[in-house]
DOTOR-424848 format. One record per residue: residue number from 1; x, y, z of N, C-alpha, C, O in turn. Coordinates in Angstrom, 1 decimal. Atoms other than C-alpha are relative to their C-alpha. Layout:
N
+-----+--------+--------+--------+--------+--------+--------+--------+--------+--------+--------+--------+--------+
|   i |   n_xx |   n_yy |   n_zz |  ca_xx |  ca_yy |  ca_zz |   c_xx |   c_yy |   c_zz |   o_xx |   o_yy |   o_zz |
+-----+--------+--------+--------+--------+--------+--------+--------+--------+--------+--------+--------+--------+
| NUM |      X |      Y |      Z |      X |      Y |      Z |      X |      Y |      Z |      X |      Y |      Z |
...
+-----+--------+--------+--------+--------+--------+--------+--------+--------+--------+--------+--------+--------+
This chain:
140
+-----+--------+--------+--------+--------+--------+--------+--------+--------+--------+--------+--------+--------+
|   i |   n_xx |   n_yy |   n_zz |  ca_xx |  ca_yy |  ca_zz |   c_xx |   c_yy |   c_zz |   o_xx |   o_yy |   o_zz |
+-----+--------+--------+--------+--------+--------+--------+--------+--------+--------+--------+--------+--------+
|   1 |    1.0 |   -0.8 |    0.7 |  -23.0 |   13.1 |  -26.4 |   -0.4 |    1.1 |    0.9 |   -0.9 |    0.9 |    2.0 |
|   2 |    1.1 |   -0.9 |   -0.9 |  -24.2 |   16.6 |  -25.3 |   -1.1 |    0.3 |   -0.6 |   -1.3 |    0.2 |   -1.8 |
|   3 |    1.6 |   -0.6 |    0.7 |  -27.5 |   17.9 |  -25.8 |   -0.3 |    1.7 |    0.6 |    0.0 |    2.0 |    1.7 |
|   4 |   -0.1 |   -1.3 |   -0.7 |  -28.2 |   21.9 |  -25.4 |   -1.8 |    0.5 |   -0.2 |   -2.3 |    0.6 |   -1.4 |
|   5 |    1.6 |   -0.2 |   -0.2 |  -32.2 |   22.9 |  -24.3 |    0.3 |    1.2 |    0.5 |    1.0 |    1.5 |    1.5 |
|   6 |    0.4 |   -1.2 |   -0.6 |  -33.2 |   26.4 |  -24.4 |   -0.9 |    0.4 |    1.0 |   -2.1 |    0.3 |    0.5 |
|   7 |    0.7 |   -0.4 |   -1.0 |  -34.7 |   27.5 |  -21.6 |   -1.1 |    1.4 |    0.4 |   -1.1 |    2.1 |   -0.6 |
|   8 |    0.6 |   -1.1 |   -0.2 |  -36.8 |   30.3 |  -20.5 |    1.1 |    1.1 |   -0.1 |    2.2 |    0.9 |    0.5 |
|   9 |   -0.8 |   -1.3 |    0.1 |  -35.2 |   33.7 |  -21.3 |   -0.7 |    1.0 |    1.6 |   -1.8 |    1.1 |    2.1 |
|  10 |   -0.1 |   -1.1 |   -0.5 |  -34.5 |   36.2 |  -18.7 |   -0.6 |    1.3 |   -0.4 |   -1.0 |    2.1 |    0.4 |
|  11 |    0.1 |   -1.3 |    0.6 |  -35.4 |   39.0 |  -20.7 |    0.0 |    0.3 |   -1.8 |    0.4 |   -0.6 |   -2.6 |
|  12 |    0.2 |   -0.1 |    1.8 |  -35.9 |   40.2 |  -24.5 |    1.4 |   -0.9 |   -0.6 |    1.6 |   -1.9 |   -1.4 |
|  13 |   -1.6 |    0.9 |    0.5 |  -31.8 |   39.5 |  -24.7 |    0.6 |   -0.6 |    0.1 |    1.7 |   -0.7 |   -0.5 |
|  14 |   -0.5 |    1.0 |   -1.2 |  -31.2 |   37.2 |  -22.2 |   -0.6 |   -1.1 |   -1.0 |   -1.7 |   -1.2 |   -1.5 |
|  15 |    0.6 |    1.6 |   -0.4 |  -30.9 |   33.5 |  -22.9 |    0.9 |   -0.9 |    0.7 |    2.0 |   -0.9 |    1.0 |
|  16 |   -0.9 |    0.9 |   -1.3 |  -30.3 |   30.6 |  -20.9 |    0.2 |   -1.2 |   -0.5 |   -0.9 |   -1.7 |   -0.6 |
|  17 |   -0.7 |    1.6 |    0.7 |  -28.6 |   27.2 |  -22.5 |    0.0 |   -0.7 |    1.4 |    0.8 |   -0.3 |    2.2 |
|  18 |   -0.3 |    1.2 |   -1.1 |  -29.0 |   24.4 |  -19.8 |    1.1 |   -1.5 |   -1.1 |    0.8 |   -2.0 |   -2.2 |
|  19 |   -1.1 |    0.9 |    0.5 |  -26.1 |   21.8 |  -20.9 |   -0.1 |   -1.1 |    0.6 |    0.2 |   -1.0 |    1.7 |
|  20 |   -0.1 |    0.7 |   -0.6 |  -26.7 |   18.6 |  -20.2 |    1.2 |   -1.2 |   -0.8 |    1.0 |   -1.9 |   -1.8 |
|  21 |   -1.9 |    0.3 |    0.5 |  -22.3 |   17.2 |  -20.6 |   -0.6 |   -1.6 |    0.1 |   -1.0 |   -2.1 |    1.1 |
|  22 |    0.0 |    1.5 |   -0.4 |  -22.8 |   13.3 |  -21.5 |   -0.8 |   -0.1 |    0.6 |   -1.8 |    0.6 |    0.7 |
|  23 |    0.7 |    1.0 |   -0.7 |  -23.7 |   10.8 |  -19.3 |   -0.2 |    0.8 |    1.6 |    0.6 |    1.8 |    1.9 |
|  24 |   -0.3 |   -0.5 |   -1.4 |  -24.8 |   11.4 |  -15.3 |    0.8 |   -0.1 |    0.3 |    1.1 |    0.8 |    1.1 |
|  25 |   -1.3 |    0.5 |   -0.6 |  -21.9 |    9.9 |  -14.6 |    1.3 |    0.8 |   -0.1 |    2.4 |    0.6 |    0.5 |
|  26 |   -1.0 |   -0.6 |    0.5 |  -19.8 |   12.5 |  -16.2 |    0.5 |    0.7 |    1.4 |    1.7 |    0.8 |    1.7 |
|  27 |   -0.7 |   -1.0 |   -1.4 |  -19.6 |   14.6 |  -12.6 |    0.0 |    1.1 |   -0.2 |    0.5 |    1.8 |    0.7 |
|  28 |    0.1 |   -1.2 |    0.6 |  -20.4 |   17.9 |  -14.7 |   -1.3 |    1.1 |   -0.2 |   -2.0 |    1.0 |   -1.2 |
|  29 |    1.3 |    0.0 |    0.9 |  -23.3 |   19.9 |  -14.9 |    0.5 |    2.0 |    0.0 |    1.3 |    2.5 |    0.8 |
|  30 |   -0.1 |   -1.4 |    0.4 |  -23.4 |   24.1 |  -16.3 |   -1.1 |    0.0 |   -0.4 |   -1.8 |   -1.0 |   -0.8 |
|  31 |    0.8 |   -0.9 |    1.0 |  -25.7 |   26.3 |  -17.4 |    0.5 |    1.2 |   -0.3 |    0.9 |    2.1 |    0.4 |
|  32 |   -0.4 |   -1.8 |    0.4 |  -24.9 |   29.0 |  -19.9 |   -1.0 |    1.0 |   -0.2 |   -2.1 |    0.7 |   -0.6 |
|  33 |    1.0 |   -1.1 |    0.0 |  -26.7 |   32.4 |  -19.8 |    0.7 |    1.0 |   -0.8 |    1.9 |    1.3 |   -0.7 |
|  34 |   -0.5 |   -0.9 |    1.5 |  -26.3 |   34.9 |  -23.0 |   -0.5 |    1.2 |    0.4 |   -1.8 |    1.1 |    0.5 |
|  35 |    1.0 |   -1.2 |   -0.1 |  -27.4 |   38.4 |  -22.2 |    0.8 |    1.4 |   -0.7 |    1.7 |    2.0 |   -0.1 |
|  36 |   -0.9 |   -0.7 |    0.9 |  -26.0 |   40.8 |  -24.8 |    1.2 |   -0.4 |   -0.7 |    1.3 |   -1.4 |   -1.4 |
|  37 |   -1.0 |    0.9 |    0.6 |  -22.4 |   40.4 |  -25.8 |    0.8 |   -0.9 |    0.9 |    1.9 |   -1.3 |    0.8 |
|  38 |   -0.9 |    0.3 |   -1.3 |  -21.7 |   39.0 |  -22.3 |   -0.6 |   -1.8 |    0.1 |   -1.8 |   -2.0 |    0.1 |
|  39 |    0.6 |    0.9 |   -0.4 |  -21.8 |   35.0 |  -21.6 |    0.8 |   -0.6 |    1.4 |    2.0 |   -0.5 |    1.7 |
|  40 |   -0.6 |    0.5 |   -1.7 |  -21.5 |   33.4 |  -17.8 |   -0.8 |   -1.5 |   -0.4 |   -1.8 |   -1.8 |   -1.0 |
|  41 |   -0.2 |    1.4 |    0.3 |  -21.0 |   29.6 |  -17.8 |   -0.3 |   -0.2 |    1.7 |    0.3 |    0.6 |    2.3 |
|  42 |    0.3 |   -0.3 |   -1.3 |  -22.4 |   28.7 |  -14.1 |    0.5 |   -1.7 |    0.1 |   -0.1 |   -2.4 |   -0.7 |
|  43 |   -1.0 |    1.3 |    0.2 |  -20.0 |   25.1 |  -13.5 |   -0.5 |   -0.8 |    1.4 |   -1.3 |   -0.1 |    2.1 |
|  44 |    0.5 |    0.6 |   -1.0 |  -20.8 |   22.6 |  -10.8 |    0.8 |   -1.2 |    0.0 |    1.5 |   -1.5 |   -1.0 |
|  45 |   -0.9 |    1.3 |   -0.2 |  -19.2 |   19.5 |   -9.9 |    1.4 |   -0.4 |    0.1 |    2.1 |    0.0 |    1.0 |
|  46 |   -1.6 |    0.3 |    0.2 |  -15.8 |   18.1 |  -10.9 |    0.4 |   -0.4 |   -1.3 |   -0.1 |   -1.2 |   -2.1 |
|  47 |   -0.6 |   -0.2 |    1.7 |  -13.7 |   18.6 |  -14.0 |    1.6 |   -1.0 |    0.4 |    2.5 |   -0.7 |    1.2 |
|  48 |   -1.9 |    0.5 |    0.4 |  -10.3 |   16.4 |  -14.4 |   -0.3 |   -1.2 |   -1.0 |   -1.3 |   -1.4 |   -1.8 |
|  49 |   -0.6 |    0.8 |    1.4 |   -9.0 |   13.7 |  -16.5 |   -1.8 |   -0.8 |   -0.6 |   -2.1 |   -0.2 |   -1.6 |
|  50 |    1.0 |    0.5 |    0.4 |  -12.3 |   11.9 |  -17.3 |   -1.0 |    0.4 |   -0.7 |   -1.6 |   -0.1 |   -1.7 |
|  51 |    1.1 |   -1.1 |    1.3 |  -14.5 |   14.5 |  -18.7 |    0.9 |    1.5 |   -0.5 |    0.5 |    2.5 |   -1.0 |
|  52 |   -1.0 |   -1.3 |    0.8 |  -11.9 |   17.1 |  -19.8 |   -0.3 |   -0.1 |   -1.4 |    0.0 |    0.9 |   -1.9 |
|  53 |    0.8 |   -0.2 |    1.7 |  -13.4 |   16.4 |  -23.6 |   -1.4 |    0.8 |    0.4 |   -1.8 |    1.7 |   -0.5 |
|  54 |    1.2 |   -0.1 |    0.1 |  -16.7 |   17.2 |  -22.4 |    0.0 |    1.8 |    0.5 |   -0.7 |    2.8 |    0.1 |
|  55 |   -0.2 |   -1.8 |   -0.4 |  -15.4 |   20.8 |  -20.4 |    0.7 |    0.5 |   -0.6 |    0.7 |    1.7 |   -0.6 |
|  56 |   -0.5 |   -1.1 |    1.3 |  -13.2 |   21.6 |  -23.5 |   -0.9 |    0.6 |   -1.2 |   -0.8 |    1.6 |   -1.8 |
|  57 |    1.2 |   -0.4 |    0.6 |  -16.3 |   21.2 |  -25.2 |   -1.0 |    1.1 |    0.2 |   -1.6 |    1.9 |   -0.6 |
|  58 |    1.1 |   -1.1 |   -0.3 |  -18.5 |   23.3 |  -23.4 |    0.5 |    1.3 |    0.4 |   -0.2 |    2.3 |    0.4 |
|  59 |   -0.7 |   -1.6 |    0.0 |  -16.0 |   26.2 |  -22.7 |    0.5 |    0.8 |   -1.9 |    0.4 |    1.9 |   -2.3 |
|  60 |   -0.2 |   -0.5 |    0.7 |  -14.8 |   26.2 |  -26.4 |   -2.0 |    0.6 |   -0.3 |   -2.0 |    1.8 |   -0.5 |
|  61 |    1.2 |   -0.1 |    0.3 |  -18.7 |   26.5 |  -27.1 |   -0.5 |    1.1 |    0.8 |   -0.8 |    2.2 |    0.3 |
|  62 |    0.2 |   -1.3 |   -0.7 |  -19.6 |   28.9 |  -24.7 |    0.6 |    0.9 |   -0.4 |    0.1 |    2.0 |   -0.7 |
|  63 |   -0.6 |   -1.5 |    1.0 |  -17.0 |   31.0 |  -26.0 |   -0.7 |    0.8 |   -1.1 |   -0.9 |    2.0 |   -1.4 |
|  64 |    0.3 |   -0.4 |    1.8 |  -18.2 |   31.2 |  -29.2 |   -1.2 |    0.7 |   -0.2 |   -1.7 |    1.1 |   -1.2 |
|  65 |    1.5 |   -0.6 |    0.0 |  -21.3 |   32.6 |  -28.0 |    0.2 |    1.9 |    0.3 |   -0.5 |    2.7 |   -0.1 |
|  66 |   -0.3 |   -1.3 |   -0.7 |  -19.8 |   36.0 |  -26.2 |    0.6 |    1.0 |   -1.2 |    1.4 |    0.5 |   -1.9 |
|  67 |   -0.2 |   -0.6 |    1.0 |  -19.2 |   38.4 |  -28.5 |    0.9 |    1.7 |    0.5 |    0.6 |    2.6 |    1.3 |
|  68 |   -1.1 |   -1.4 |   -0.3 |  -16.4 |   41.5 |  -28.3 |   -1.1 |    1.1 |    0.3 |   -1.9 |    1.2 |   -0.6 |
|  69 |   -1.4 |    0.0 |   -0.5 |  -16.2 |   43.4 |  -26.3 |   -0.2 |   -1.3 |    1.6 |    0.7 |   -1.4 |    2.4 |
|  70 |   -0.1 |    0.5 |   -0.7 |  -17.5 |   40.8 |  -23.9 |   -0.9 |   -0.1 |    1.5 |   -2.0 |    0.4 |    1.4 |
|  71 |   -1.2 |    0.8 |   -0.6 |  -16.9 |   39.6 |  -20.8 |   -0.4 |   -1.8 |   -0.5 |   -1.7 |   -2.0 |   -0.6 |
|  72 |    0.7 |    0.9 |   -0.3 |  -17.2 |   35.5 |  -21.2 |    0.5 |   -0.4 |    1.8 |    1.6 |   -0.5 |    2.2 |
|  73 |   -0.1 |    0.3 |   -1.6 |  -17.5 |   34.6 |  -17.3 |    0.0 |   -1.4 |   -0.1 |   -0.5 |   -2.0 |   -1.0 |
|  74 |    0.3 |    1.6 |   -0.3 |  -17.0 |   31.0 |  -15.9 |    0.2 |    0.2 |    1.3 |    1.3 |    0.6 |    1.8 |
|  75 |    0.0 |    0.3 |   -1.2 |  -18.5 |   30.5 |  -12.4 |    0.0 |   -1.1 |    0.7 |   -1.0 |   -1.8 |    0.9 |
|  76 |    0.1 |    1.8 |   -0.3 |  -16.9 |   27.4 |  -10.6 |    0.0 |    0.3 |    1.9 |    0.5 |   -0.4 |    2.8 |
|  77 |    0.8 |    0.0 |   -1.2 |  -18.1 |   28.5 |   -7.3 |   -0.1 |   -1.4 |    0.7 |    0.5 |   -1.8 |    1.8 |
|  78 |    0.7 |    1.1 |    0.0 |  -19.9 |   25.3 |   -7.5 |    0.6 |   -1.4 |   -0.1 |   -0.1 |   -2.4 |    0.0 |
|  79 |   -1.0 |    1.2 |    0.6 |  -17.0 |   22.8 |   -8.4 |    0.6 |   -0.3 |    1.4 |    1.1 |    0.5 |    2.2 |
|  80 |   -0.7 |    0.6 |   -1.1 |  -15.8 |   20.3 |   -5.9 |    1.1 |   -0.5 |   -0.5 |    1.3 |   -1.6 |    0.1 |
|  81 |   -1.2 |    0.4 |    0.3 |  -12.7 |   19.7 |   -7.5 |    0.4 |    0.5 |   -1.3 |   -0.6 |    0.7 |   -1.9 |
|  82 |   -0.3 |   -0.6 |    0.8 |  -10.9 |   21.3 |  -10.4 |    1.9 |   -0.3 |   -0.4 |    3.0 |    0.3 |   -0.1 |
|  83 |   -1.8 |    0.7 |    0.0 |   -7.8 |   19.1 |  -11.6 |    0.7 |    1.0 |   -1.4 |    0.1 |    1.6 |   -2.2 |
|  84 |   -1.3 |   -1.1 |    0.9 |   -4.7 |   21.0 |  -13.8 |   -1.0 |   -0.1 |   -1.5 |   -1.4 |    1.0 |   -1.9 |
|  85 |    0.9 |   -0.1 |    1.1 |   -6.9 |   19.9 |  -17.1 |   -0.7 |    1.1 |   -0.2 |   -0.6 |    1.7 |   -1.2 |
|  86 |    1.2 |   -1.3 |    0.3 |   -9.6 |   22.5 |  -16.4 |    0.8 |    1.4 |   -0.2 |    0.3 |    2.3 |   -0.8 |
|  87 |   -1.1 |   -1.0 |   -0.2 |   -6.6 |   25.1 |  -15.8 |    0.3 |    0.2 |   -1.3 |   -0.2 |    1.2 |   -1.9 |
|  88 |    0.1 |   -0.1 |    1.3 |   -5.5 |   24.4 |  -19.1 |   -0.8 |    0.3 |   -1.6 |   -0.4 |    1.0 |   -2.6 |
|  89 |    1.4 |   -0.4 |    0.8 |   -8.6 |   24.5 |  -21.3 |   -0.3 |    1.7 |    0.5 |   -0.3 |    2.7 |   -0.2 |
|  90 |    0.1 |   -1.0 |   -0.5 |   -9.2 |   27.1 |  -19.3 |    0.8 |    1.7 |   -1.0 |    0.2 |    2.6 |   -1.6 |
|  91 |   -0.6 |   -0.9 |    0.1 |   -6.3 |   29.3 |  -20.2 |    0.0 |   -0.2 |   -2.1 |   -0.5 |    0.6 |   -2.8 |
|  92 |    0.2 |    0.1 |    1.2 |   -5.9 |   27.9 |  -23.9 |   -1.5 |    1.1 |   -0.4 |   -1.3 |    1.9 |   -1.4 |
|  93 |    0.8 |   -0.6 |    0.7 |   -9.4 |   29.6 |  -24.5 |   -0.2 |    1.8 |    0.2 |   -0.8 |    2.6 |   -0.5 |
|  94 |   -0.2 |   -1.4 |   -0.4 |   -8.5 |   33.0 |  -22.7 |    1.0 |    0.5 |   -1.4 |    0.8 |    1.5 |   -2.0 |
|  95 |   -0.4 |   -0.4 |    1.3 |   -6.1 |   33.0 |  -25.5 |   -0.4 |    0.1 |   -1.3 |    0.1 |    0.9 |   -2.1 |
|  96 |    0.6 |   -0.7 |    1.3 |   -8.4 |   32.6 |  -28.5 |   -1.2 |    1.2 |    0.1 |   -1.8 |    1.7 |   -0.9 |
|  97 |    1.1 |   -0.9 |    0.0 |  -11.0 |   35.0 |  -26.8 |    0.8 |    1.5 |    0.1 |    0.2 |    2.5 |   -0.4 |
|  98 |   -0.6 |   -1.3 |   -0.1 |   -8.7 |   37.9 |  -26.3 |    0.7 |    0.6 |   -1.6 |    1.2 |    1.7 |   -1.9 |
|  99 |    0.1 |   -0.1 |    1.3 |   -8.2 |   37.4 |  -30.1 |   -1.1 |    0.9 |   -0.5 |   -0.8 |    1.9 |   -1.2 |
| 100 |    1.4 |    0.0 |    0.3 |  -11.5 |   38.0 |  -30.7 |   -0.5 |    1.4 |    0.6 |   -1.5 |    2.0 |    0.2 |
| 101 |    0.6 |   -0.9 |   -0.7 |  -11.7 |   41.1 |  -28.2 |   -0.8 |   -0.3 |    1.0 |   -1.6 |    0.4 |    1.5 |
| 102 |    1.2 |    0.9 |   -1.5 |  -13.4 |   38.9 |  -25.3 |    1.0 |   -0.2 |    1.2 |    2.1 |   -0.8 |    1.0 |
| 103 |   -1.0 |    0.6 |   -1.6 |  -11.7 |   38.4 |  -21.7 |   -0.9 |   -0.5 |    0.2 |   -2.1 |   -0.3 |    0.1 |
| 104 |    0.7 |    1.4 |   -1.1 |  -12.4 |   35.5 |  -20.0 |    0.0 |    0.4 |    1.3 |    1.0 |    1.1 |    1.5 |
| 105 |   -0.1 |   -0.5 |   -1.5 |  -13.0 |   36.1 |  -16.2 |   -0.9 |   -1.0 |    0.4 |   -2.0 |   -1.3 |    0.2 |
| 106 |    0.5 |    0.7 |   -0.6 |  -12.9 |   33.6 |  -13.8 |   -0.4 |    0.3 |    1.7 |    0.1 |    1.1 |    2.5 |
| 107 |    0.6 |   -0.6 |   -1.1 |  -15.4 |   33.5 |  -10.8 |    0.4 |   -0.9 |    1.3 |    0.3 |   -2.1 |    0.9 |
| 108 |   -0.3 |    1.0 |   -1.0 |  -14.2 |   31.7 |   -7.4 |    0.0 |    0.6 |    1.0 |    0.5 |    1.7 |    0.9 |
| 109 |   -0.2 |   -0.4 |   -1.2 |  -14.4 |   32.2 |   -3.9 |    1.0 |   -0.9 |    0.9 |    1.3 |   -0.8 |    2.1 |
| 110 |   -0.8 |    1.5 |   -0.4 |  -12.1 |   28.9 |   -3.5 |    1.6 |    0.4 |    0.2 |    2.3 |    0.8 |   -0.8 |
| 111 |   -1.4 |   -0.3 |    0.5 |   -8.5 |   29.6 |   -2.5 |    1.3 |   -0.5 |   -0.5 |    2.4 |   -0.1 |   -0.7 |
| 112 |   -1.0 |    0.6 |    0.7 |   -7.0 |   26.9 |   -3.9 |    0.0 |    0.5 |   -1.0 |    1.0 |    1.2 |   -1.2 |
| 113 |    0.5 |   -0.9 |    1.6 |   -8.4 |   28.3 |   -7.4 |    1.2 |    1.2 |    0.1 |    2.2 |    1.2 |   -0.7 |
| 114 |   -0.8 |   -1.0 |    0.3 |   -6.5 |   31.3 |   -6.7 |    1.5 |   -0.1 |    0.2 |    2.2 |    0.7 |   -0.4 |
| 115 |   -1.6 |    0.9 |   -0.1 |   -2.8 |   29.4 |   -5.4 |    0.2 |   -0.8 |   -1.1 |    1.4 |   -1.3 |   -1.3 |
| 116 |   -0.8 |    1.0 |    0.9 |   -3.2 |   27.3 |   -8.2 |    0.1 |    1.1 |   -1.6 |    1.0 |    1.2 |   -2.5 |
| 117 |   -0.1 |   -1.7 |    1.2 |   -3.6 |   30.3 |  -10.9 |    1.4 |    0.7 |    0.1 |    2.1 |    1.0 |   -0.8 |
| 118 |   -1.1 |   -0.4 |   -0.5 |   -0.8 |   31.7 |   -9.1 |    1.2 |   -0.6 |   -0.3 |    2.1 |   -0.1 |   -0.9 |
| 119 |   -0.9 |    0.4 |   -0.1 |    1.4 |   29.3 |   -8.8 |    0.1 |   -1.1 |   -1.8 |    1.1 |   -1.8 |   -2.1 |
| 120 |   -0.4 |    0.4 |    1.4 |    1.1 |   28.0 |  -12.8 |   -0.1 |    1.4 |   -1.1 |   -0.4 |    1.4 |   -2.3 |
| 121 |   -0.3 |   -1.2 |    1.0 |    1.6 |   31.9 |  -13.8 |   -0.9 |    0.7 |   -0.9 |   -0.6 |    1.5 |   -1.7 |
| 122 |    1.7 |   -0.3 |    0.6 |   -2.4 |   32.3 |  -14.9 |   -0.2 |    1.4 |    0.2 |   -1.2 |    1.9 |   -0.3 |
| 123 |    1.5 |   -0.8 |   -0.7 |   -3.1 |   35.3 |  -13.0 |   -0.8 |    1.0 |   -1.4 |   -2.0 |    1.2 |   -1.4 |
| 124 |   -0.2 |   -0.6 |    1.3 |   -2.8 |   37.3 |  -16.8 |   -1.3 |   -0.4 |   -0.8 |   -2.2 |    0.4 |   -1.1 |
| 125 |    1.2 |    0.6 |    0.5 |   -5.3 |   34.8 |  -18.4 |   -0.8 |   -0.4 |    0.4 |   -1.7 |   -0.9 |   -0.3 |
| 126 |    0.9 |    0.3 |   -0.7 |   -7.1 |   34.1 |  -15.9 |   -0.8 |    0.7 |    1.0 |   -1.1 |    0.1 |    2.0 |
| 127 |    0.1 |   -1.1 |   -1.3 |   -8.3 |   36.9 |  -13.7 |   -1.2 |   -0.3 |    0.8 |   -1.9 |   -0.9 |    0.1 |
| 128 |    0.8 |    0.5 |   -1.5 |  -10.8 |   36.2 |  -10.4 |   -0.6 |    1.1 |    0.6 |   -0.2 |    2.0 |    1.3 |
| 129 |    0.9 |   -0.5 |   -1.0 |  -13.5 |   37.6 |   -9.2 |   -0.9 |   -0.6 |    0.8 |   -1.3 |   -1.7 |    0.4 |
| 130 |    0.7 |    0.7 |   -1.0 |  -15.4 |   36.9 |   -6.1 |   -1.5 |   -0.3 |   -0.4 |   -2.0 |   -1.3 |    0.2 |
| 131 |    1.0 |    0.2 |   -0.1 |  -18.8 |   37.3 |   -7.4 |   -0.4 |    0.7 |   -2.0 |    0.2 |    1.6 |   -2.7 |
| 132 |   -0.3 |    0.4 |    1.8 |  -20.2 |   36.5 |  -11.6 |   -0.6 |    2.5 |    0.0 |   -0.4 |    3.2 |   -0.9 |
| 133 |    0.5 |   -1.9 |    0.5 |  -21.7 |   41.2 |  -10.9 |    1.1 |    0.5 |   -0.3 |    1.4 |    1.2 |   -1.3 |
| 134 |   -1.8 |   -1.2 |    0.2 |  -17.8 |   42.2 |  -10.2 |    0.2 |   -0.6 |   -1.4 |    0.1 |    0.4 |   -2.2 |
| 135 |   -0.5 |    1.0 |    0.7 |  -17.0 |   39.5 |  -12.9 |   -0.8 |    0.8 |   -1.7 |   -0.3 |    0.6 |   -2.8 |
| 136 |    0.5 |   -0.6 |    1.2 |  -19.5 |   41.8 |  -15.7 |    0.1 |    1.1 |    0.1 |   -0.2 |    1.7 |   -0.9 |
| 137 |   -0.4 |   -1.6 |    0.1 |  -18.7 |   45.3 |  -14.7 |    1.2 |    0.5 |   -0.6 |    2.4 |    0.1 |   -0.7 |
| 138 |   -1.1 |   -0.2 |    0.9 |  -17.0 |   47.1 |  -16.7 |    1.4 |    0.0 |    0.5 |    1.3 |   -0.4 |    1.6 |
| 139 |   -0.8 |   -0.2 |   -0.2 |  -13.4 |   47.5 |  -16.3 |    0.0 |    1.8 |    1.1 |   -0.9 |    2.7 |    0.9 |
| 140 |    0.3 |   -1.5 |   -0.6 |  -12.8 |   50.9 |  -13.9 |    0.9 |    0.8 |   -0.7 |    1.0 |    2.0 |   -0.5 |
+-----+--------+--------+--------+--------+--------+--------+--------+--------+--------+--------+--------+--------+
C-alpha cells in the first residue's frame, strides 16, 4: 500500500507529494516536488528485486504528473544501491515520457550510475546530471 500527503507548497505553483512506498521495511523513501510543468522525484535508499513494484509505481506516477515540455527529474543522489530493475523502469518510462514531449533526466553524482548507463547502452534515455538545477535548465 502507498499513501501520498500533500505537503506544504513551495510557492503559488510548487507542490510537494511526500510518498510514503509500503511498509518501512520497503528500503524506499521519495519525495515528489511539482513546480510548473517540471517534476523532480528526490529517491533515497535502495531499489532492487523487492520493491521494484513499489519504484515502478512511484516513477510511473510521478511521470504522469510532469507535463510537456517538461523536464521529469529523478534524484538518486541518495540511493545506497540501485539494482538492474530500477535501470529498467527507469528507461521503460523515458520511453513513454518522450511520447508525451517530457525527458526524463537522471541526477547522480555516483559513478557506478554512470558505468552502468553506459555499459547497458542508456546513455540516450537516460541522460545525467550532476545536480536536480543543471537537471531543469533548459536545454542550451
Amino acid at each position: 500500500m502507498d499513501t501520498v500527503a500533500l505537503g506544504a507548497s513551495s510557492g503559488p505553483a510548487s507542490t510537494r507529494l511526500s510518498l510514503q512506498l509500503g511498509d518501512a521495511q520497503s528500503g524506499l523513501r521519495a519525495v515528489t516536488e511539482s513546480t510548473g510543468s517540471a517534476v523532480v522525484v528526490h529517491v533515497g535508499g535502495d531499489i532492487d528485486a523487492s520493491n521494484e513494484t513499489v519504484w515502478q509505481r512511484l516513477v510511473t506516477r510521478s511521470a504522469a504528473i510532469a507535463i510537456a515540455p517538461g523536464p521529469f527529474v529523478i534524484d538518486v543522489r541518495d540511493l545506497e544501491f540501485m539494482g538492474s530493475c530500477a535501470y529498467a523502469v527507469l528507461a521503460q518510462e523515458s520511453v513513454r515520457c518522450r511520447r508525451r514531449g517530457v525527458n526524463l533526466r537522471l541526477v547522480s553524482n555516483q559513478p557506478i550510475v554512470a558505468r552502468t548507463i553506459a555499459a547497458c547502452g542508456l546513455r540516450r534515455l537516460l541522460p545525467m546530471y550532476t545536480s536536480v538545477e543543471n537537471a531543469l535548465a533548459p536545454p542550451a
